[in-house]
C-alpha positions in Angstrom: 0.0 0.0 0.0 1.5 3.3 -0.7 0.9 6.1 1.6 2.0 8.7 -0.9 -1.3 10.0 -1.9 -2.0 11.2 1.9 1.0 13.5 1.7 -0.4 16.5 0.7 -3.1 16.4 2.9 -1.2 16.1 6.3 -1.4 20.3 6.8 -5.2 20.1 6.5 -5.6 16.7 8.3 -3.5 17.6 11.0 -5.0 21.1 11.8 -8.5 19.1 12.0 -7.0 15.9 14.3 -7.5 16.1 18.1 -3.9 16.7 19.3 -4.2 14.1 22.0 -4.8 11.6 19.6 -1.9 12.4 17.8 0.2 12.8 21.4 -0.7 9.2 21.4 -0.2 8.2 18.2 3.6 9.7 18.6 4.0 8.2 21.9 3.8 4.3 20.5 6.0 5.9 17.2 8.7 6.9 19.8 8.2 4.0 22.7 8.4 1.7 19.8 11.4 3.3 18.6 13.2 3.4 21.6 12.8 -0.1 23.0 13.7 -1.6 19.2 17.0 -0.8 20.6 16.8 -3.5 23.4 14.8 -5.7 21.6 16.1 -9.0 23.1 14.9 -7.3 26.6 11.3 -6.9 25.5 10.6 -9.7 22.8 8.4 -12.4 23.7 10.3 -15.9 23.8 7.8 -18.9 25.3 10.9 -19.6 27.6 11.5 -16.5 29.2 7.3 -15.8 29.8 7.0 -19.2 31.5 10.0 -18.0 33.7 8.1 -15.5 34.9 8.6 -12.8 32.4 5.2 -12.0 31.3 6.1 -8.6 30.5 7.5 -9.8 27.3 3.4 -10.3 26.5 2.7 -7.1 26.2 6.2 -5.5 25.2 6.5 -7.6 22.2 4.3 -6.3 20.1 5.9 -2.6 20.5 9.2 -4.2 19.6 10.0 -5.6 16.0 12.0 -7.8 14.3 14.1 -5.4 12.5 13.3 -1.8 11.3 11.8 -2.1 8.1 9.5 -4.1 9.9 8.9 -1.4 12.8 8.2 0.8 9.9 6.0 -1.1 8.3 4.2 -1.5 11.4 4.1 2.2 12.5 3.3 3.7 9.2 -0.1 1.7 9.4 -0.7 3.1 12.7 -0.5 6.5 11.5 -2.6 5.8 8.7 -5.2 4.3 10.7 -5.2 7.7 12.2 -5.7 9.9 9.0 -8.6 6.7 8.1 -10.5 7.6 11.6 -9.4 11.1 12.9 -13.4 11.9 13.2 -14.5 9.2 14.6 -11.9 7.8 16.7 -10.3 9.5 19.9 -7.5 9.6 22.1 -9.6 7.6 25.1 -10.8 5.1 22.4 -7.5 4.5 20.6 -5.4 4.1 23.8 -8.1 2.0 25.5 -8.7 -0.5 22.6 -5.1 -0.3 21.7 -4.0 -1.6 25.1 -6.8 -4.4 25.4 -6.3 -5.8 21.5 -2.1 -6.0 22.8 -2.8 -8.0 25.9 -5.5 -10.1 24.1 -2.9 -10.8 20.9 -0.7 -11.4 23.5 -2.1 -14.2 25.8 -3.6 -16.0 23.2 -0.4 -16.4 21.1 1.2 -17.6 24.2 -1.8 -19.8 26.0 -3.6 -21.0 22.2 0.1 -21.5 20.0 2.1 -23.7 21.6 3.8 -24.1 18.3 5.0 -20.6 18.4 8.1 -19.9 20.4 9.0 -16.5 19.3 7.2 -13.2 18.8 7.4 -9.6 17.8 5.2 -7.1 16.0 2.0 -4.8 16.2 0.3 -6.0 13.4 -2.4 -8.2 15.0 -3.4 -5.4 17.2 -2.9 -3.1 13.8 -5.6 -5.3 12.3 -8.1 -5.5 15.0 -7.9 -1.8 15.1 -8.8 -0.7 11.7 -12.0 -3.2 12.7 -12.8 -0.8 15.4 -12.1 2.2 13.2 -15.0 0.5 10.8 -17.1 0.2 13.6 -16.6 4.0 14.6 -17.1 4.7 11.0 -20.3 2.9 11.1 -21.9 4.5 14.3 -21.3 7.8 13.0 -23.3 6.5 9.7 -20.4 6.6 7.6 -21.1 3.1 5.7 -19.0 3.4 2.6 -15.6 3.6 4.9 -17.5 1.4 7.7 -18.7 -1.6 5.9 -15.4 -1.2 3.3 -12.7 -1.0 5.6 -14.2 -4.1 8.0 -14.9 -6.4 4.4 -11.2 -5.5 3.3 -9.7 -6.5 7.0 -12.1 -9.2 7.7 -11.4 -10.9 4.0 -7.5 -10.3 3.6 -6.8 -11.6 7.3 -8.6 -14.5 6.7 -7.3 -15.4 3.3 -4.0 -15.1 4.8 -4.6 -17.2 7.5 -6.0 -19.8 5.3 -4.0 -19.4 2.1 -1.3 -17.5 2.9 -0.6 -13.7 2.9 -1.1 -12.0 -0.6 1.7 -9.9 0.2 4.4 -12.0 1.5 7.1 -9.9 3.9 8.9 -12.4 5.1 11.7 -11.3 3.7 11.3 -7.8 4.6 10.7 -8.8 8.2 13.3 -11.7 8.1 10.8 -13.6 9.9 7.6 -15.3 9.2 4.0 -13.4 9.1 2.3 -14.6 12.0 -1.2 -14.8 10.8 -2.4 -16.6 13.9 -1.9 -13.0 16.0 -3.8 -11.2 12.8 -6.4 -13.2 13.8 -6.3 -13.0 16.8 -6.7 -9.2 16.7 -9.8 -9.8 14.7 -11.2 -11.9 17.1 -10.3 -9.3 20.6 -11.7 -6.3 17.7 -14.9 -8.4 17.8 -15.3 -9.0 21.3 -14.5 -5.3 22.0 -17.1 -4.2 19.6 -20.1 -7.1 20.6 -19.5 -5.6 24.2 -19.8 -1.7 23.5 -22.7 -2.7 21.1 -24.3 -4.6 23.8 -23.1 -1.8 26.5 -25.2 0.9 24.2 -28.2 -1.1 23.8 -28.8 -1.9 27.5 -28.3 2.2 27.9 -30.4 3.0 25.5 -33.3 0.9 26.6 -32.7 2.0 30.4 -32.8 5.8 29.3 -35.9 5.3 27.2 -37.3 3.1 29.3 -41.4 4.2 29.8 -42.4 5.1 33.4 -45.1 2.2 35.0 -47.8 3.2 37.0 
Protein backbone atom coordinates (compact mmCIF):
# COMPACT_ATOMS: atom_id res chain seq x y z
CA UNK A 1 0.00 0.00 0.00
CA UNK A 2 1.52 3.29 -0.75
CA UNK A 3 0.95 6.05 1.65
CA UNK A 4 2.02 8.67 -0.87
CA UNK A 5 -1.33 9.99 -1.91
CA UNK A 6 -1.99 11.22 1.86
CA UNK A 7 0.96 13.54 1.72
CA UNK A 8 -0.45 16.48 0.69
CA UNK A 9 -3.08 16.38 2.91
CA UNK A 10 -1.24 16.13 6.26
CA UNK A 11 -1.36 20.31 6.82
CA UNK A 12 -5.23 20.08 6.50
CA UNK A 13 -5.63 16.74 8.27
CA UNK A 14 -3.49 17.60 11.04
CA UNK A 15 -5.04 21.12 11.80
CA UNK A 16 -8.55 19.06 12.03
CA UNK A 17 -7.01 15.89 14.33
CA UNK A 18 -7.48 16.07 18.11
CA UNK A 19 -3.85 16.68 19.35
CA UNK A 20 -4.16 14.07 22.01
CA UNK A 21 -4.75 11.61 19.56
CA UNK A 22 -1.92 12.42 17.81
CA UNK A 23 0.17 12.76 21.36
CA UNK A 24 -0.65 9.15 21.37
CA UNK A 25 -0.18 8.19 18.20
CA UNK A 26 3.60 9.68 18.55
CA UNK A 27 4.02 8.23 21.93
CA UNK A 28 3.76 4.31 20.45
CA UNK A 29 5.98 5.87 17.20
CA UNK A 30 8.69 6.90 19.80
CA UNK A 31 8.16 4.00 22.65
CA UNK A 32 8.39 1.73 19.81
CA UNK A 33 11.44 3.30 18.56
CA UNK A 34 13.16 3.43 21.64
CA UNK A 35 12.83 -0.06 23.05
CA UNK A 36 13.72 -1.59 19.17
CA UNK A 37 16.99 -0.78 20.57
CA UNK A 38 16.84 -3.48 23.38
CA UNK A 39 14.84 -5.68 21.59
CA UNK A 40 16.13 -8.95 23.13
CA UNK A 41 14.90 -7.26 26.55
CA UNK A 42 11.28 -6.93 25.48
CA UNK A 43 10.56 -9.68 22.80
CA UNK A 44 8.38 -12.37 23.68
CA UNK A 45 10.29 -15.91 23.84
CA UNK A 46 7.77 -18.88 25.33
CA UNK A 47 10.95 -19.56 27.65
CA UNK A 48 11.48 -16.52 29.21
CA UNK A 49 7.28 -15.80 29.81
CA UNK A 50 7.01 -19.25 31.47
CA UNK A 51 9.98 -17.98 33.66
CA UNK A 52 8.09 -15.51 34.89
CA UNK A 53 8.64 -12.83 32.39
CA UNK A 54 5.19 -11.98 31.28
CA UNK A 55 6.09 -8.64 30.53
CA UNK A 56 7.46 -9.77 27.26
CA UNK A 57 3.43 -10.28 26.53
CA UNK A 58 2.68 -7.14 26.19
CA UNK A 59 6.23 -5.51 25.24
CA UNK A 60 6.49 -7.57 22.17
CA UNK A 61 4.29 -6.27 20.07
CA UNK A 62 5.89 -2.60 20.54
CA UNK A 63 9.19 -4.17 19.57
CA UNK A 64 10.04 -5.62 16.00
CA UNK A 65 12.03 -7.83 14.25
CA UNK A 66 14.07 -5.36 12.45
CA UNK A 67 13.35 -1.79 11.27
CA UNK A 68 11.75 -2.13 8.10
CA UNK A 69 9.45 -4.13 9.94
CA UNK A 70 8.93 -1.43 12.85
CA UNK A 71 8.17 0.85 9.95
CA UNK A 72 6.01 -1.14 8.34
CA UNK A 73 4.16 -1.54 11.44
CA UNK A 74 4.12 2.21 12.52
CA UNK A 75 3.30 3.72 9.21
CA UNK A 76 -0.09 1.65 9.44
CA UNK A 77 -0.67 3.13 12.72
CA UNK A 78 -0.46 6.50 11.51
CA UNK A 79 -2.58 5.83 8.72
CA UNK A 80 -5.21 4.26 10.75
CA UNK A 81 -5.17 7.69 12.18
CA UNK A 82 -5.70 9.85 9.00
CA UNK A 83 -8.56 6.74 8.09
CA UNK A 84 -10.50 7.63 11.58
CA UNK A 85 -9.37 11.07 12.93
CA UNK A 86 -13.41 11.86 13.21
CA UNK A 87 -14.51 9.22 14.64
CA UNK A 88 -11.89 7.82 16.71
CA UNK A 89 -10.31 9.52 19.89
CA UNK A 90 -7.55 9.58 22.12
CA UNK A 91 -9.56 7.61 25.10
CA UNK A 92 -10.75 5.11 22.38
CA UNK A 93 -7.45 4.51 20.60
CA UNK A 94 -5.43 4.14 23.83
CA UNK A 95 -8.05 1.96 25.50
CA UNK A 96 -8.69 -0.54 22.61
CA UNK A 97 -5.09 -0.33 21.70
CA UNK A 98 -3.96 -1.63 25.10
CA UNK A 99 -6.77 -4.43 25.38
CA UNK A 100 -6.32 -5.82 21.51
CA UNK A 101 -2.14 -6.03 22.77
CA UNK A 102 -2.77 -8.04 25.91
CA UNK A 103 -5.52 -10.11 24.14
CA UNK A 104 -2.94 -10.82 20.88
CA UNK A 105 -0.73 -11.43 23.46
CA UNK A 106 -2.14 -14.22 25.82
CA UNK A 107 -3.60 -15.96 23.18
CA UNK A 108 -0.36 -16.35 21.06
CA UNK A 109 1.23 -17.61 24.22
CA UNK A 110 -1.82 -19.85 25.96
CA UNK A 111 -3.61 -21.02 22.17
CA UNK A 112 0.09 -21.48 19.95
CA UNK A 113 2.09 -23.72 21.60
CA UNK A 114 3.77 -24.05 18.29
CA UNK A 115 5.04 -20.62 18.36
CA UNK A 116 8.14 -19.86 20.43
CA UNK A 117 9.01 -16.54 19.35
CA UNK A 118 7.23 -13.23 18.84
CA UNK A 119 7.36 -9.62 17.75
CA UNK A 120 5.21 -7.11 15.97
CA UNK A 121 2.03 -4.81 16.22
CA UNK A 122 0.33 -5.99 13.37
CA UNK A 123 -2.36 -8.24 14.98
CA UNK A 124 -3.39 -5.42 17.17
CA UNK A 125 -2.94 -3.06 13.82
CA UNK A 126 -5.57 -5.29 12.31
CA UNK A 127 -8.09 -5.53 15.01
CA UNK A 128 -7.87 -1.82 15.14
CA UNK A 129 -8.80 -0.74 11.70
CA UNK A 130 -11.99 -3.23 12.70
CA UNK A 131 -12.77 -0.77 15.42
CA UNK A 132 -12.07 2.24 13.16
CA UNK A 133 -15.02 0.55 10.78
CA UNK A 134 -17.15 0.21 13.59
CA UNK A 135 -16.64 3.98 14.55
CA UNK A 136 -17.06 4.67 11.01
CA UNK A 137 -20.35 2.91 11.06
CA UNK A 138 -21.90 4.55 14.34
CA UNK A 139 -21.28 7.79 13.00
CA UNK A 140 -23.28 6.48 9.74
CA UNK A 141 -20.44 6.64 7.56
CA UNK A 142 -21.14 3.07 5.69
CA UNK A 143 -19.01 3.36 2.62
CA UNK A 144 -15.58 3.59 4.87
CA UNK A 145 -17.52 1.40 7.70
CA UNK A 146 -18.68 -1.55 5.94
CA UNK A 147 -15.36 -1.15 3.27
CA UNK A 148 -12.66 -1.03 5.64
CA UNK A 149 -14.24 -4.15 7.97
CA UNK A 150 -14.85 -6.42 4.38
CA UNK A 151 -11.22 -5.54 3.31
CA UNK A 152 -9.74 -6.53 6.99
CA UNK A 153 -12.11 -9.16 7.70
CA UNK A 154 -11.37 -10.95 4.00
CA UNK A 155 -7.49 -10.32 3.63
CA UNK A 156 -6.84 -11.57 7.32
CA UNK A 157 -8.62 -14.52 6.67
CA UNK A 158 -7.33 -15.44 3.27
CA UNK A 159 -3.95 -15.14 4.81
CA UNK A 160 -4.61 -17.23 7.49
CA UNK A 161 -6.02 -19.84 5.32
CA UNK A 162 -4.03 -19.42 2.07
CA UNK A 163 -1.31 -17.53 2.94
CA UNK A 164 -0.59 -13.68 2.91
CA UNK A 165 -1.06 -11.95 -0.59
CA UNK A 166 1.65 -9.90 0.18
CA UNK A 167 4.42 -12.00 1.50
CA UNK A 168 7.15 -9.89 3.87
CA UNK A 169 8.94 -12.37 5.11
CA UNK A 170 11.67 -11.31 3.70
CA UNK A 171 11.30 -7.80 4.56
CA UNK A 172 10.74 -8.79 8.21
CA UNK A 173 13.32 -11.68 8.06
CA UNK A 174 10.77 -13.59 9.88
CA UNK A 175 7.58 -15.34 9.16
CA UNK A 176 4.02 -13.44 9.10
CA UNK A 177 2.28 -14.59 11.98
CA UNK A 178 -1.25 -14.80 10.81
CA UNK A 179 -2.39 -16.56 13.94
CA UNK A 180 -1.87 -12.98 15.96
CA UNK A 181 -3.84 -11.22 12.76
CA UNK A 182 -6.44 -13.21 13.75
CA UNK A 183 -6.35 -13.04 16.84
CA UNK A 184 -6.68 -9.19 16.71
CA UNK A 185 -9.82 -9.78 14.68
CA UNK A 186 -11.17 -11.88 17.13
CA UNK A 187 -10.34 -9.26 20.56
CA UNK A 188 -11.71 -6.33 17.70
CA UNK A 189 -14.88 -8.42 17.75
CA UNK A 190 -15.31 -8.98 21.28
CA UNK A 191 -14.46 -5.26 21.97
CA UNK A 192 -17.14 -4.24 19.58
CA UNK A 193 -20.10 -7.07 20.58
CA UNK A 194 -19.47 -5.58 24.23
CA UNK A 195 -19.81 -1.75 23.53
CA UNK A 196 -22.70 -2.71 21.10
CA UNK A 197 -24.30 -4.63 23.78
CA UNK A 198 -23.05 -1.82 26.47
CA UNK A 199 -25.23 0.92 24.17
CA UNK A 200 -28.24 -1.10 23.80
CA UNK A 201 -28.79 -1.91 27.53
CA UNK A 202 -28.29 2.15 27.86
CA UNK A 203 -30.36 2.96 25.47
CA UNK A 204 -33.26 0.87 26.57
CA UNK A 205 -32.68 2.05 30.38
CA UNK A 206 -32.77 5.79 29.27
CA UNK A 207 -35.87 5.32 27.17
CA UNK A 208 -37.28 3.05 29.28
CA UNK A 209 -41.35 4.24 29.75
CA UNK A 210 -42.37 5.15 33.45
CA UNK A 211 -45.14 2.17 34.99
CA UNK A 212 -47.78 3.18 36.99
Amino acid sequence: MSYLIILPQLPHLTKQMNLKLLIAVLAVSLLSFSLQFWQPLFIYTRETVSQGEVWRIITSQLVHTNWPHYLLNISSVWLFAFLFYTTINFKTFTINLFFLILAVGCCIHLLESRIFWYAGLSGAIYGLYLIGAYSALKSHDYLVGIGSAALIIGKVGFDHWFGPVQDNSELIEARVVTEAHVYGVCAALVLIGSDAISNYIRTKLIFKPDID
